[in-house]
C-alpha positions as CSV (number, residue, x, y, z in Angstrom):
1,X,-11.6,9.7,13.3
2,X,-9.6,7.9,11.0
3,X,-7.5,9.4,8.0
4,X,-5.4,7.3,5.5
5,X,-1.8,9.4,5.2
6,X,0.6,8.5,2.6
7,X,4.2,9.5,3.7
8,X,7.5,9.0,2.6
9,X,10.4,8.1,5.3
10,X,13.8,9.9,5.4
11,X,16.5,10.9,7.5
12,X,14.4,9.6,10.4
13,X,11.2,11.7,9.4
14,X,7.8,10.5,8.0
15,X,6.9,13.2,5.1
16,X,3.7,13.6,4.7
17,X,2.6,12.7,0.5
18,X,0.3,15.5,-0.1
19,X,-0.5,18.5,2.5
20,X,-2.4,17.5,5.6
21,X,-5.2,19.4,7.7
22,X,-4.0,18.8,10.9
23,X,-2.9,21.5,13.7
24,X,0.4,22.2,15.1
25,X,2.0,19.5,17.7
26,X,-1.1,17.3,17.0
27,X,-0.2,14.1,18.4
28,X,-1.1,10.8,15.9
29,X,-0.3,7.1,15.8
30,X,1.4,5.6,13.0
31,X,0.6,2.2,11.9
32,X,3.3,1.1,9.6
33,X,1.8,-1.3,6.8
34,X,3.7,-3.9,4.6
35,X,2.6,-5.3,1.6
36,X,2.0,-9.3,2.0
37,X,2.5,-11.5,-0.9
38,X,-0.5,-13.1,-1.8
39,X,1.7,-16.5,-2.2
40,X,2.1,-15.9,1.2
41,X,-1.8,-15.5,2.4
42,X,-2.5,-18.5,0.5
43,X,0.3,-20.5,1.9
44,X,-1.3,-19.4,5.5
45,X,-4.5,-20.0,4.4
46,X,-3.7,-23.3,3.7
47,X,-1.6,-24.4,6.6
48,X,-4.1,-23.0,9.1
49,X,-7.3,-24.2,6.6
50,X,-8.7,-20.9,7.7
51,X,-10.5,-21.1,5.1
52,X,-12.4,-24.8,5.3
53,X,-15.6,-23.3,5.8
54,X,-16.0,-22.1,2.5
55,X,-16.4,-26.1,1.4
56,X,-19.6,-25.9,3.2
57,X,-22.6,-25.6,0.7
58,X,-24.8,-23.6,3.8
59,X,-22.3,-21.3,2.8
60,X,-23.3,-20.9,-0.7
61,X,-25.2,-17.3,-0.6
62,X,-26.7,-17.9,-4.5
63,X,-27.2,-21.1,-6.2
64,X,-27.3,-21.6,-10.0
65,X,-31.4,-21.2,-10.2
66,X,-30.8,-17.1,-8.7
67,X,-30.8,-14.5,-10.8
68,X,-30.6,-14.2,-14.4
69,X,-28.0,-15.9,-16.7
70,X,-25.5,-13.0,-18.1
């Protein structure tokens, strides 16, 4: 089972945020998660045209006669 744990690092420990439900010695993986400029995913995007699908109208899921004007 997965569990989302916000912690702060210092002097070499990670601190849990809030108080955790876990039992002594439990043994977990940390997976350490930077924040990516989005100037950055678009350059990427871009570069890699990751993305060129998307210019494809089969991958138009409604067209302008679905649904009902807002």
């Amino acid at each position: 089972m997965a569990k989302l744990i916000h912690a702060i690092f210092e002097n070499g420990v990670f601190r849990p945020v809030e108080k955790i439900s876990l039992p002594e010695h439990q043994e977990v993986e940390i997976i350490i998660q930077e924040d990516i400029p989005t100037r950055l995913i678009a350059v990427v995007a871009e570069r890699t045209r990751g993305f060129d699908f998307l210019a494809d109208e089969r991958e138009d899921i409604y067209s302008i006669t679905d649904g009902e004007p807002a």
